[in-house]
C-alpha positions as CSV (number, residue, x, y, z in Angstrom):
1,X,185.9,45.4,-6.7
2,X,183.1,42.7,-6.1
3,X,179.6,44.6,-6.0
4,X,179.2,44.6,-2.2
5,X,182.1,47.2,-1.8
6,X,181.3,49.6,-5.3
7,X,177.5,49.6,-3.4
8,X,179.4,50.3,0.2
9,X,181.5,52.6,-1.8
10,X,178.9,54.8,-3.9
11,X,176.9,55.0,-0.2
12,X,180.1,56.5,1.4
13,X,180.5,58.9,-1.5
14,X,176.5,59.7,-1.2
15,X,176.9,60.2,2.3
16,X,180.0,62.6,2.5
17,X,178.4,64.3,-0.5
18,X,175.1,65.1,1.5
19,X,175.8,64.4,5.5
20,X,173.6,61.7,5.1
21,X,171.8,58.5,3.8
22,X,168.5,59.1,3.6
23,X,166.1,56.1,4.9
24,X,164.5,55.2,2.0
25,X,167.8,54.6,0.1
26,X,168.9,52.8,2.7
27,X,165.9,50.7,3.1
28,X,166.5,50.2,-0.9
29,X,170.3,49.0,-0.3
30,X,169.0,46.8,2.6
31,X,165.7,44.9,0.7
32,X,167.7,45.3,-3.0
33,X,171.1,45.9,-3.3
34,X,171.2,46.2,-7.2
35,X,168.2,48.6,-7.4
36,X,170.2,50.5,-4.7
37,X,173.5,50.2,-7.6
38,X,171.1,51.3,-10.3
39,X,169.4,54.4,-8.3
40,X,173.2,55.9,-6.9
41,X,173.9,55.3,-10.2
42,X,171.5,56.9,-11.7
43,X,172.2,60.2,-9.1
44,X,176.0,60.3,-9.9
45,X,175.1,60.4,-13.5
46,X,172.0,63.4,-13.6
47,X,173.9,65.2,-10.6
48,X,177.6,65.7,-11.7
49,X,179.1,68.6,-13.4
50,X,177.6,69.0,-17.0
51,X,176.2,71.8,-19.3
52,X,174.5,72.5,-15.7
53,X,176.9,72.8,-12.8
54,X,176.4,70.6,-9.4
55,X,175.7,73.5,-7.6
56,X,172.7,74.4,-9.4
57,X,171.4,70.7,-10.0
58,X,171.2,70.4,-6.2
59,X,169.2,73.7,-6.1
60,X,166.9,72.6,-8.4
61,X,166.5,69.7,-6.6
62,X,166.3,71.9,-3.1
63,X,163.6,73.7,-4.6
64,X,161.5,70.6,-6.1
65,X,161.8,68.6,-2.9
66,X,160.8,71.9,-0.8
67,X,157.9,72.0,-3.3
68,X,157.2,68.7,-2.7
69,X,157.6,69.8,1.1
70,X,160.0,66.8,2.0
71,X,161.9,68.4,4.5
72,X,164.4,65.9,5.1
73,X,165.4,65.6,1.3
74,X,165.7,70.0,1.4
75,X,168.2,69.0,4.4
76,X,170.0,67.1,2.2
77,X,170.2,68.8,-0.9
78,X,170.8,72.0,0.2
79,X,173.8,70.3,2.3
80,X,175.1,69.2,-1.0
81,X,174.3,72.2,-2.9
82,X,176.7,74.3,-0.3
83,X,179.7,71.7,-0.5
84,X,179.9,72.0,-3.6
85,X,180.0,75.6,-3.3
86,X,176.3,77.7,-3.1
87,X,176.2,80.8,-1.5
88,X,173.9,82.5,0.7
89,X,172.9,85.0,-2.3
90,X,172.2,81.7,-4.4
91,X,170.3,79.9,-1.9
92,X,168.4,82.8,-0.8
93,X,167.6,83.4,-4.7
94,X,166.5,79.9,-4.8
95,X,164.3,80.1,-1.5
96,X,162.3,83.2,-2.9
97,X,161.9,81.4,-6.7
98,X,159.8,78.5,-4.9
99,X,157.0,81.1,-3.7
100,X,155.3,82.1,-6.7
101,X,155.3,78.8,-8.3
102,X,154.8,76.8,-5.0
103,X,153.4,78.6,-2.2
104,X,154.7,80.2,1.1
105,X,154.5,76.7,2.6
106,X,157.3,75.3,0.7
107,X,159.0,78.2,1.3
108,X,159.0,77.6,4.6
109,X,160.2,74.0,4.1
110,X,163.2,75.4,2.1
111,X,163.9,77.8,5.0
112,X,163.2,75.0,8.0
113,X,165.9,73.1,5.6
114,X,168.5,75.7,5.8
115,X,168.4,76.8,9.0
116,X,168.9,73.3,9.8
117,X,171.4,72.6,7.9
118,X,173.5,76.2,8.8
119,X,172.8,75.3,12.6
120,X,175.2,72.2,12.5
């Protein structure tokens, strides 16, 4: 597989795995196709099943962009985090953790996100 397709490839993977590519990666594949290699890469690699399941990675990472209060990143991880299997308990669990440590406002990111994301 020449590295056009396994870059083609990992960004079809990405994008079943979360309903979407996300602009900036796209804009990454676009400018700088091997930085775009190295970053899905990267993502397979911290994200996969380890000592930490998938599920809870993309929580974390739910909660850290909702923090962060990047609403269309909360879209996507929490899409993730329910294919590979979260449940309402764990995601509502999730939403009330951000609050003391980040505010109501991301709160309300992480709860924009999922409404969002349950509405489709």
């Amino acid at each position: 597989m020449d590295k056009g397709e396994e870059i083609k490839k990992s960004l079809e993977s990405f994008k079943e795995e979360f309903g979407k590519v996300l602009d900036p990666v796209a804009f990454i594949e676009e400018k700088n196709s091997e930085l775009c290699k190295t970053f899905l890469k990267l993502h397979e690699m911290t994200v996969n099943d380890g000592k930490i399941s998938k599920k809870y990675k993309l929580l974390m990472h739910a909660a850290i962009t909702a923090a962060l209060h990047d609403l269309e990143a909360t879209v996507m991880h929490l899409t993730g985090a329910i294919r590979a299997g979260a449940t309402e308990g764990e995601l509502l669990e999730t939403a009330f953790t951000i609050i003391p440590v980040a505010g109501m406002p991301s709160f309300a990111v992480f709860l924009s996100a999922w409404k969002r994301v349950t509405r489709t």
